[in-house]
N, C-alpha and C positions, 0 to 999 in steps of 0.2 A: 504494500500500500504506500503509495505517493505522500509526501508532504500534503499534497495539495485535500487531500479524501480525509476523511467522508466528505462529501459534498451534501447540500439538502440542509446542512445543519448551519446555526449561528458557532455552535461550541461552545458559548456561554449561558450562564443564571445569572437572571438578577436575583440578585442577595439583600434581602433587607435585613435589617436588624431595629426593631421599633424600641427595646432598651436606648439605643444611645443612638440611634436617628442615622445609623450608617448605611449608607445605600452601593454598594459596588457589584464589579459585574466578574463574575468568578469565570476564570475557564472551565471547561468538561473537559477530561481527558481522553485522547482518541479510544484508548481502550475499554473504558468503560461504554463509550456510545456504540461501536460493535460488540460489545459483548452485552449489554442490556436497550440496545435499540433508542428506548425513550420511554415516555409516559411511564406507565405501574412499574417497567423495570430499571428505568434510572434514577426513578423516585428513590425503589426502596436500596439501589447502593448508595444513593445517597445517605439514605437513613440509617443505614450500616455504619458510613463510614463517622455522620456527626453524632452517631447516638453509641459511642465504643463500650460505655456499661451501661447491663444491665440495670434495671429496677429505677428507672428515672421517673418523675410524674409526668403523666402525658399531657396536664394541663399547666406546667411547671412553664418557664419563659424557654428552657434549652428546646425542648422539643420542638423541631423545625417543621412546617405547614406548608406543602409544598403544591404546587399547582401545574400538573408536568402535562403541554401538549404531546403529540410522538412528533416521530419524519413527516408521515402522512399531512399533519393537519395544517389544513390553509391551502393546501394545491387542491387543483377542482377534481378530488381524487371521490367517486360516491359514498357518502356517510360518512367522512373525514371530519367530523365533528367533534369529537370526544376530550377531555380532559381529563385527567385522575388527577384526585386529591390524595399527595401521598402522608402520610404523618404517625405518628405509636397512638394507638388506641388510646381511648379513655372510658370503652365499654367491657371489658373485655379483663378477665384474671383466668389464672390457673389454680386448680384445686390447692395446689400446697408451691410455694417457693422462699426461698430467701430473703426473697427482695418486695419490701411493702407493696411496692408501686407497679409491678409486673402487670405486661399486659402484650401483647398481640401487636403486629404489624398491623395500620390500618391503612386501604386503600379504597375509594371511593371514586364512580363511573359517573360523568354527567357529560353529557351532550349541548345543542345547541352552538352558540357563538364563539364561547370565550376563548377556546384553547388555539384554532386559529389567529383570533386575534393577538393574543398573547406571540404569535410565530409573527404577527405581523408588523409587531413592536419592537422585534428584533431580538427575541430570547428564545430559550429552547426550554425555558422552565421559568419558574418564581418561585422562592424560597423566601419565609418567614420565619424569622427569631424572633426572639426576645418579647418583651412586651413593653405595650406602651404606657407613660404614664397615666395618661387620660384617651377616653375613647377617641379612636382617629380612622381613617381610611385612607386608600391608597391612589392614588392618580397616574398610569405611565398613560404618555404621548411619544411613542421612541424614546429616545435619548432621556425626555423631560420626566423625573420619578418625583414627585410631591408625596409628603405625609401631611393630610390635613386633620382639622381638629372635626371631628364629626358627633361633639357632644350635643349640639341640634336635634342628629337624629337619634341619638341612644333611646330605645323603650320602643322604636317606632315600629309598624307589622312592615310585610316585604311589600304588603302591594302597594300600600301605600309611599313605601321608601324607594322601591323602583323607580313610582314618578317622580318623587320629588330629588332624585339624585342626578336623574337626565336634565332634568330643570335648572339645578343647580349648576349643573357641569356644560348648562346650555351647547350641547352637543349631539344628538340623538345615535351616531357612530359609536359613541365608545359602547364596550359590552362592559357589563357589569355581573359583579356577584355580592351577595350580602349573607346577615345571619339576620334574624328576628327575635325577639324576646327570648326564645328559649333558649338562643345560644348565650346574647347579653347572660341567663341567668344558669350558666353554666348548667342546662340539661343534659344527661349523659349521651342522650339520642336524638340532639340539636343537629341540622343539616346547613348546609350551605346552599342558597338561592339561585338562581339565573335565569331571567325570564318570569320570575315571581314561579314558576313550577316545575323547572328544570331541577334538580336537586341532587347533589354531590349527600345523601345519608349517611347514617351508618357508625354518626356519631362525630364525623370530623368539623361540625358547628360549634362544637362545646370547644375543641382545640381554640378556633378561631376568635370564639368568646373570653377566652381566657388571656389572648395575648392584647384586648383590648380594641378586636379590629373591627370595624362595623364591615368594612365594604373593600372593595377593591375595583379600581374602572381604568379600563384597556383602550386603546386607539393605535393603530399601527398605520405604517404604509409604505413597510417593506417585507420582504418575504427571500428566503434562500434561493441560491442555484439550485439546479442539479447537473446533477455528473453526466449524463449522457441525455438530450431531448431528444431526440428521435426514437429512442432507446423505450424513454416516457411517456412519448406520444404512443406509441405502437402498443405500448401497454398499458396504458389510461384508454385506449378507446378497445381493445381488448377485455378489458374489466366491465366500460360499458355495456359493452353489445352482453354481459351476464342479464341484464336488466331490460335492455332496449327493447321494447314491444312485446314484450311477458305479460302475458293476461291469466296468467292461473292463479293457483292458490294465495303462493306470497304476496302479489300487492292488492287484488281485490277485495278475498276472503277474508285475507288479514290485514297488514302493513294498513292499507289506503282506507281501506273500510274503514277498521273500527280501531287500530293498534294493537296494542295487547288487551284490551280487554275483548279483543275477538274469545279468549282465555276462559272468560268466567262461566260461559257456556258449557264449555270445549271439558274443560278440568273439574266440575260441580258432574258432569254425565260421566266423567271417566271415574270419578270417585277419589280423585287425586287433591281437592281441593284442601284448604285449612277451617273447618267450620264448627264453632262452640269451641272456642279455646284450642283446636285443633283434636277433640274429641269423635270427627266424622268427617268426613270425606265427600259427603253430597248436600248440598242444600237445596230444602224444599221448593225454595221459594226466589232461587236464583232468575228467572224470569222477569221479576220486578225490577232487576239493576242491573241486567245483563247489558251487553252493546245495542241489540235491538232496542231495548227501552231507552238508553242513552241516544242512541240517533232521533225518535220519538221526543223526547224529554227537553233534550238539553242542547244538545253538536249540533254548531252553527257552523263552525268552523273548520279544516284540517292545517296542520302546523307544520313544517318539516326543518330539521335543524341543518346547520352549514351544507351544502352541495347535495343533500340531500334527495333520492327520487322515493322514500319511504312513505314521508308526509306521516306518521304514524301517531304523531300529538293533535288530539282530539281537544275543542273548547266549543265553550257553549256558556248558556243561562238557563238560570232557576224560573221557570216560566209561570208557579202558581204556589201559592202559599204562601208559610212566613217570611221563609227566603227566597221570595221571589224578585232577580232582577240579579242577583248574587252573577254575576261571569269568573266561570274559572275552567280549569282544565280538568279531567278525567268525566268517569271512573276509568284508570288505567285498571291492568288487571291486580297489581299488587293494591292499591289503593282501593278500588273496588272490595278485594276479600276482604283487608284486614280492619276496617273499616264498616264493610260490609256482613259477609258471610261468617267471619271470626268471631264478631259480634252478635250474630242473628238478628242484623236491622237489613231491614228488605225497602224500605222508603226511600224511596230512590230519592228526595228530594234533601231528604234529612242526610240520607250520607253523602249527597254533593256539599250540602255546607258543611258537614264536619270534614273532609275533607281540604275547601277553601279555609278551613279554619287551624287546620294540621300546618299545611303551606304558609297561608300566611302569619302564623306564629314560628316558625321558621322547626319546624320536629318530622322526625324521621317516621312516617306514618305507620311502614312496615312493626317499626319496636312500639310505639305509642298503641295501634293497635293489636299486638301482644299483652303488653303488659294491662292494657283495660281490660282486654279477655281474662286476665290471670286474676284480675281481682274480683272479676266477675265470677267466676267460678269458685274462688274460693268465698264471696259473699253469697252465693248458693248453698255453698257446703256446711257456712255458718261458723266460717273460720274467721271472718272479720264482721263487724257489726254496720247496719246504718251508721252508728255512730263514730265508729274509727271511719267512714268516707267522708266524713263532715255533711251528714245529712242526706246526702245523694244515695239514691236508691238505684242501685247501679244491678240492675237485673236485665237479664237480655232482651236485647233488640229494643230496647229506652233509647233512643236517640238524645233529647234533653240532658239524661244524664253523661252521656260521650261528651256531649259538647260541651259541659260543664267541667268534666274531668280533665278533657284539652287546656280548657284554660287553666285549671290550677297545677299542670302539670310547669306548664308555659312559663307560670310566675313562681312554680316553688313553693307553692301555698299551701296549709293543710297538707290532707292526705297525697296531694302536689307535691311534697319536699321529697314522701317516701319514693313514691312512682316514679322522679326525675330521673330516680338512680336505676334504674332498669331492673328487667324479671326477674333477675339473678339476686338484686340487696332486696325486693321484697319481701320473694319467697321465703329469704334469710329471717326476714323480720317474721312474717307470719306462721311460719314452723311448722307443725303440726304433720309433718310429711307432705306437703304443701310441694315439694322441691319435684314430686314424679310427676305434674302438669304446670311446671315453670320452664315454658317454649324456648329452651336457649342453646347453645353450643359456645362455651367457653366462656359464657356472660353473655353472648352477642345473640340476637332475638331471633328464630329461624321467622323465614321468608312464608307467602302464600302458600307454599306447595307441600301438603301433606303427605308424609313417605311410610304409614300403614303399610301401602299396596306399593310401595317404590323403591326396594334395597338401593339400585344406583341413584339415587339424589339422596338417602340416606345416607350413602359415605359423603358425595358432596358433602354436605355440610357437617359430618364430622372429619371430615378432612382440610378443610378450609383454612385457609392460614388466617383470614382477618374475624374467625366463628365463624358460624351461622352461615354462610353463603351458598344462595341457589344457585349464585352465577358461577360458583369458580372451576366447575365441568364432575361430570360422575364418576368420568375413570382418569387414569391415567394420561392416555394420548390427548383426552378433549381438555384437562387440567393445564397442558402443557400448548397447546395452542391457544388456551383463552388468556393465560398469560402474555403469550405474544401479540395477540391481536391486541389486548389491551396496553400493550406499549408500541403499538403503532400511531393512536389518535384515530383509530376506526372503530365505526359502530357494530357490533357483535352482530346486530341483527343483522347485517350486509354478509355475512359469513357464508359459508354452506355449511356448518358446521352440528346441524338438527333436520329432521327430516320437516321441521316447520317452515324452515327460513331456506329451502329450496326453491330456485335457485339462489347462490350467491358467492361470491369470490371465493374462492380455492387458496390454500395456503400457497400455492406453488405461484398462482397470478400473484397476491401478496408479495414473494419474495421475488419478483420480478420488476414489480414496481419499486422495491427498497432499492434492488440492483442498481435499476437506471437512476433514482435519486440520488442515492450516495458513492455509487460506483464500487461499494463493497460487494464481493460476490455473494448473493445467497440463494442458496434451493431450497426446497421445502424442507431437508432435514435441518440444516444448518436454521432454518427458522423456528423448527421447533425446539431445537435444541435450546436460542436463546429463551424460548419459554420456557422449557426444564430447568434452565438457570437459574432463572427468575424466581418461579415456585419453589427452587431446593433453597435461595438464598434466605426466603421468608421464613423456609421453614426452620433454618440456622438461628436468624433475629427471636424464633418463638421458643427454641430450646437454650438459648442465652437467658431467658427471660425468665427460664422454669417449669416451661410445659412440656408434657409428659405424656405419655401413650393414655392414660388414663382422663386425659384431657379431651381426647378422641371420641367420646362420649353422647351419647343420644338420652334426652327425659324417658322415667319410666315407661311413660304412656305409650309409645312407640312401639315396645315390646312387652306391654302387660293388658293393654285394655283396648281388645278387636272393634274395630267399625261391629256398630247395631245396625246400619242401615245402606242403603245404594247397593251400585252394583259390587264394591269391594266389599259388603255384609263380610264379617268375619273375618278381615284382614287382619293381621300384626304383622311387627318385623317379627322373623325368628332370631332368638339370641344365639345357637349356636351357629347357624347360618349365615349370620351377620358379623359374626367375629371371624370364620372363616374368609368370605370378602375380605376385611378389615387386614388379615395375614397377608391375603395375596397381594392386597394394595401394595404394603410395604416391602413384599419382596421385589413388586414387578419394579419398584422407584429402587431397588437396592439400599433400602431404610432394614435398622435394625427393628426386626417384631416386636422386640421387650421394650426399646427405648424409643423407638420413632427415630434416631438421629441416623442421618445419611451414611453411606459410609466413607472414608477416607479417599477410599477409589474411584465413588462417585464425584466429590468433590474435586477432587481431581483433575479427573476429566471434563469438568464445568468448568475449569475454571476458577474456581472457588477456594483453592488452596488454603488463601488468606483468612479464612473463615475456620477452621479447624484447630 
C-alpha cells in the first residue's frame, strides 16, 4: 500500500474535549482504518485504545462519545446513511466482577443525515470527552468547531428543540442530533435524536447527558477522493441495478409500504412476537395497530434517509380523539410491540402518543417498554402495590397509565427514579424471584422479538457484545458481517443478508465498492474477516470488564414457562439444547466453552495481538 491509500478517507477525528474546551483534529492510523474499516469498528479501537482499564464509569467525563460515519457515507452509495454511536455502556453489568463500574461495549445504529454530513465536514468521526461545565452544544461548519452555551435549551422535548435549534442556527443545512429530558436526567435508557425520530438507543443519551451536551449541529461541503472512479462508477451502478425496477416483496410489501412495521403482522401470526411482558408470542388483537390500520389511521407521509430508494420511515397524525393533531413517526415495528403488544394496549391512537411521547422525551422505547411491562407484571402478581407506583394503576393495556409512567421515568420522579435504572436494578429492588421475567441480557433490555419458538435469535442476544441485541446476527457468519456492514455507514436493511430484505447488496458488491474507494484490496472474505475483528475485539473490551460465560444468559421464562397460546402453543427454549448451541457457538469462533475468551490463535490471526 502507497503512501498515498487508503483513499475515500479524511484520516482524521475531531477530538473535543468539553472539560477544558480543546478542540483538535487527531490522525487515524492507516492501520487501524484497514483493519476496522470505520463506523462500529473504528469506534470500538478506538475505545480500546482510550479506555486501557477496566471498571471506569460510563457516565464519568473519561469515557469518550463517539459519532463514527464509515467509507461508504456521503457518496451516492444506496442506504449510505448510517452512523454508530460508539461509547462503554451505562446499561449494562456483569453478574460478578472486580471493578464497580463494569459494563459492556456500547454501540448504537441511526440512520438519516448526520453521519454523511459529518464526512462532509471533513472528519471520519467525532469524539467527545470530558465534560462541560455548564450545559453547551456543539456547532462544526468544516474547519469552524464552536462550543456554545445551550443552557436556553436545557429541560426542552426534541421536537420542540429540533425547531428551535435550526432557528437559532438560522441555517436549515446543518443536520442535527440532540438528547431530551431523559438524557438531561441521566436515564439509563436515554437515546440520542435526529430528525426528532431517528434514534441512536440503547442507552448512549445518558453518556451524552452526563458530559453536559444538549446537541450537536453539522454542515459540511467537502467530501473525500477515491482511489479508483471508474472503478466506483462500474460499481455504484452495479449495486444499483440490485434495486433498479424490483417490484417484489422488498420495496412494496415491505420497505415502501409500511417499513418494518410490515413486522407486526408478519411476527404476532408467526408467534415470534414479545406480548405481556414477553409471556406469549401472539397477540389477539394485533389488527388494531398493525401497518394496515396505520396506513388507515395515521401515514400521510413516506420518509427515506440519505440516498436512500427504501423510503421505509413512515409519519402521519392522530386524526380523532385526545391526541388528535399529535404528527409523528411510526408505529415502526419495535415501537409498535413494545409499546404496543408488550403492553396489551391495542389503541392504536393511545400508542401513537405514547410513543410521540417516548421520542420526544428523548428514551429508548424498546427498554422503556420492557421495563413498564416488568412492573406490570409484577403489579399483577402483587409484588408491588398501587402505592409503590405513586398511585398509577399500571394494569395492562391502561394507556393513561404508560403515558404517565413515561413521564416520570423522563424526570426521575417517584417510582420514575427506580425504573430510570432499567429491568435489571428493578427486578433487584422488587425481589421476590421477580428476576425469571426481568427481559434482559447482561442488564441491557431484549428487543421485540420473542425466542420461545426461536433458538437462533436466542443466542443472538445472549451472545451480543453490547446485551440484548436483535440486530447483532444468530450465528456466526451473519454476526461477523453485520459487524462489517455496520462499519461501513450502510443500512443493514440494503443487505441481502435475510430472506426478508431480498434483494440486496452482496458482501462481495460491498467489498468492491471499499476497493474502488480506498484502493485497499478486499473480497468478500477479507470483509468478513474485518467483521470477525471487530466482534472478537468487543468481545476482548467485555472480558476486560469481567464478563463471563455465565453472563451469556437468557431470563427464566424462556426456558421455564411454554407459550399458552398461537400457533407456537407450547413453545420453550430447551435448556439442554440451548447450551448445546451455546458450545458450538464458541467452538465455531475458536472461544474457550468455560471462559468465553478467544483464543491466542484466534487473536492472532485478527490481528488482535495487542489485546491478549
Amino acid at each position: 500500500m502507497n503512501n498515498a491509500q487508503p483513499s475515500g478517507y479524511y484520516k482524521v477525528l475531531l477530538d473535543i474535549n468539553l472539560s477544558t474546551g480543546e478542540i483538535k483534529r487527531t490522525p487515524i492510523p492507516v492501520e487501524d482504518i484497514e483493519n476496522f474499516i470505520g463506523g462500529r469498528g473504528l469506534g470500538m479501537k478506538i475505545l480500546w485504545d482510550r479506555l486501557p482499564k477496566p471498571g471506569i464509569d460510563a457516565l464519568s467525563p473519561e469515557n469518550p462519545l463517539m459519532f463514527m460515519p464509515g467509507p461508504f457515507s456521503g457518496f451516492p452509495i444506496p442506504s449510505a446513511s448510517r452512523t454508530v454511536v460508539v461509547t462503554k455502556s451505562h446499561c449494562t453489568s456483569p453478574e460478578t466482577s472486580p471493578y464497580p463500574n463494569a459494563s459492556t461495549v456500547s454501540y448504537s445504529n441511526m440512520g438519516g443525515f448526520l453521519g454523511p454530513e459529518i464526512r462532509f465536514a471533513g472528519y471520519d468521526g467525532i469524539v467527545i470527552s470530558g465534560k462541560a461545565k455548564a450545559p453547551s452544544y456543539i456547532v462544526i461548519e468544516d474547519d469552524r468547531v464552536e462550543i456554545r452555551d445551550a443552557k436556553p435549551f436545557w429541560g426542552m422535548k426534541t421536537d420542540e428543540f429540533d425547531k428551535t435549534l435550526i432557528k437559532e442556527l438560522n441555517n436549515e443545512r446543518f443536520q442535527t442530533c440532540y438528547i431530551g429530558p431523559a438524557g438531561e436526567n441521566l436515564v439509563s435508557y436515554a437515546c440520542i435524536l435526529h430528525t426528532t425520530a431517528r434514534a441512536a438507543g440503547r442507552g448512549v443519551g445518558a453518556v451524552m447527558g452526563s458530559k453536559n451536551l444538549k446537541a450537536i449541529a453539522v454542515k459540511g461541503t467537502g467530501m473525500p477522493n477515491v482511489a479508483d472512479l471508474p472503478a466506483f462508477n462500474k460499481s455504484l451502478s452495479d449495486v444499483r441495478g440490485v434495486f433498479k425496477g424490483f417490484t417484489g416483496r422488498l420495496l412494496t410489501d415491505f420497505w415502501r409500504e409500511a417499513g418494518t412495521a410490515s413486522f407486526l403482522q408478519v411476527m404476532s401470526d408467526d408467534g415470534l412476537m414479545a406480548v405481556k411482558n414477553y409471556r406469549e408470542g401472539t397477540f389477539t388483537e394485533i389488527e388494531k395497530i398493525n401497518a394496515k390500520t396505520a396506513r388507515e389511521k395515521a401515514w400521510v407521509r413516506d420518509f427515506a434517509c440519505y440516498c436512500c430508494c427504501l423510503a421505509c420511515k413512515k409519519s402521519g397524525a392522530i386524526k380523532e380523539g385526545p391526541y388528535k393533531t399529535i404528527v409523528h413517526d411510526g408505529p415502526e415495528y419495535e415501537t409498535g410491540v413494545m409499546f404496543g403488544a408488550n403492553l396489551m394496549i391495542s389503541d392504536f391512537n393511545g400508542l401513537m402518543k405514547a410513543i410521540y411521547d417516548g421520542d420526544d422525551l428523548g428514551m429508548d422505547i424498546i427498554s422503556a417498554g420492557n421495563v413498564i411491562g416488568f412492573l406490570m407484571e409484577a403489579h399483577e402478581k402483587g409484588y408491588v402495590s398501587k402505592s409503590d407506583l405513586d398511585g398509577i394503576d399500571l394494569s395492562w393495556g391502561n394507556v393513561d397509565a404508560v403515558l404517565l409512567m413515561i413521564d416520570k421515568i423522563s424526570r426521575r420522579d417517584g417510582i420514575g427514579k427506580l425504573a430510570a435504572k432499567g429491568v435489571k436494578a428493578v427486578s433487584k429492588q422488587v425481589g421476590q424471584g421477580s428476576n425469571k421475567f426481568a427481559i434482559h441480557v447482561k442488564g441491557l433490555e431484549l428487543a421485540a422479538h420473542n425466542i420461545h419458538a426461536n433458538p437462533p435469535r436466542a443466542l443472538c442476544y445472549a451472545t451480543a457484545n453490547r446485551g440484548a441485541c436483535h440486530l447483532s446476527g444468530d450465528n456466526v457468519p451473519h454476526q461477523n458481517f453485520v459487524a462489517a456492514v455496520d462499519s461501513l455507514g450502510l443500512c443493514l436493511f440494503a443487505s441481502d443478508h435475510n430472506k426478508w430484505m431480498m434483494p440486496g447488496i452482496s458482501k462481495q458488491k460491498m467489498a468492491n465498492l471499499l476497493t474502488a474507494i480506498t484502493g485497499i484490496e478486499y473480497d468478500a472474505d477479507k470483509f468478513m474477516e474485518a467483521g470477525e475483528r471487530v466482534f472478537n475485539l468487543e468481545k476482548m473490551f467485555n472480558l476486560r470488564e469481567g464478563f463471563t460465560r455465565k453472563d451469556d444468559s437468557l431470563p427464566d421464562r424462556f426456558l421455564a414457562e411454554p407459550f399458552t397460546m398461537g400457533p407456537e402453543k407450547g413453545a420453550k427454549l430447551d435448556r439442554q439444547e440451548f447450551t448445546e448451541l451455546m458450545d458450538n457457538f464458541y467452538a465455531e469462533r475458536n472461544w474457550d466453552i468455560q471462559t468465553t475468551r478467544p483464543s491466542d490463535e484466534k487473536l492472532e490471526q485478527l490481528g488482535l495481538g495487542f489485546t491478549i
